[in-house]
N, C-alpha and C positions, 0 to 999 in steps of 0.2 A: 252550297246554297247560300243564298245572302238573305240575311233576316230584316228587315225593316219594319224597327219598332218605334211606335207613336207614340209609347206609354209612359209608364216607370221603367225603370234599366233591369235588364233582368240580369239575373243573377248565374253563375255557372250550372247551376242543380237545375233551374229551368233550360239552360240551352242543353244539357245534356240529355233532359227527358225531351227536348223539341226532336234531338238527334235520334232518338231510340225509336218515338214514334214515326218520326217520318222515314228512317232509316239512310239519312242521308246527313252528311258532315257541315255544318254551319262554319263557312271558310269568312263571310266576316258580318258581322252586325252592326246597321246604320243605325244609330240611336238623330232620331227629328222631333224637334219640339214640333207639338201638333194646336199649342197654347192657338184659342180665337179671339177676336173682340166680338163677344154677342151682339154689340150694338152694328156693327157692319155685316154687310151681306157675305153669305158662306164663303159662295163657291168660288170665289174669285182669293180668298185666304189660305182655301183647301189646293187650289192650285198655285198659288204661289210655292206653300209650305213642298208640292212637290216637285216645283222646279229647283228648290233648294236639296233635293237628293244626288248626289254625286254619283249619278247613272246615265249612259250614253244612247243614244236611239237605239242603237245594236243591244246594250245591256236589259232592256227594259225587254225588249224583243226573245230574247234569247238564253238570260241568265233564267235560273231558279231560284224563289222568291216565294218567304215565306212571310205571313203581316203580321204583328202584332198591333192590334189597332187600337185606335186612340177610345178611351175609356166616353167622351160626349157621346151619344148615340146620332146624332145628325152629322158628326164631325163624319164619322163611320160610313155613315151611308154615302155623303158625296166621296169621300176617301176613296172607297170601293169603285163606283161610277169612272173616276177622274184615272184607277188605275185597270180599271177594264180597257179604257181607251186607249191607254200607252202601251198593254201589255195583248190587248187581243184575246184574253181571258180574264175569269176572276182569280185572282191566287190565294191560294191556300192561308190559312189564318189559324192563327193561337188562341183558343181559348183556356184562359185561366182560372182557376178556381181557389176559394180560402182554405187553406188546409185545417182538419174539424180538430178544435182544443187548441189549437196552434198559438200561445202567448210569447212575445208579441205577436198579434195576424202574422201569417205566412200565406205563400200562394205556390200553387206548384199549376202546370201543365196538364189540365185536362184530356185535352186531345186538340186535334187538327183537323179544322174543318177543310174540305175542300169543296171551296166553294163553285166551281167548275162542275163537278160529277154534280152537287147538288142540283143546280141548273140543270144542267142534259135531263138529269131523271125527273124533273118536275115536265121537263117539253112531253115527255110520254104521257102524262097526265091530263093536257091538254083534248080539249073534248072536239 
């Protein structure tokens, strides 16, 4: 799986709990500055930032693809959007959390959202 992170650089102990939970081997992780200029319009930055990912029409298509996403929450949302579009679905995503007493902060791996099943089960919902 290729991990595509937006964030801060995770560390081995988080890619090993990303592997545990997802049950699948993280073969490389793309570290992308996800930095904006607030003062310029988003979605035209958010796309930029990911034509600057070193993935091919087939890889986006095809590869497995885990996000860790960028900490702005509007950065996120088009994020999401911009890779729905190239990938045909939403992919799966890292959430992280503070580890409790942890000095310095520490962060470990939550879980993994998949944001795909999420969608499908809200459509059932649907009145």
């Amino acid at each position: 799986m290729i991990l595509l992170n937006f964030s801060h650089p995770l560390s081995e102990e988080q890619l090993a709990q990303a592997e545990t939970i997802t049950n699948t081997a993280v073969e490389r992780v793309v570290d992308i500055n996800s930095r904006i200029d607030p003062s310029q319009p988003l979605q035209p930055q958010i796309s930029s930032i990911i034509e600057s990912i070193p993935l091919n029409t087939v890889e986006w298509q095809t590869e497995q693809l885990l996000v860790n996403p960028p900490s702005l929450n509007y950065s996120a949302i088009v994020l999401l959007a911009e890779l729905h579009g190239r990938t045909g679905y939403f992919p799966a995503c890292l959430r992280l959390r503070p580890v409790p007493g942890a000095t310095p902060p520490a962060f470990e791996v939550a879980e993994v959202l998949n944001l795909q099943d999420i969608r499908n089960g809200s459509r059932e919902k649907r009145m």
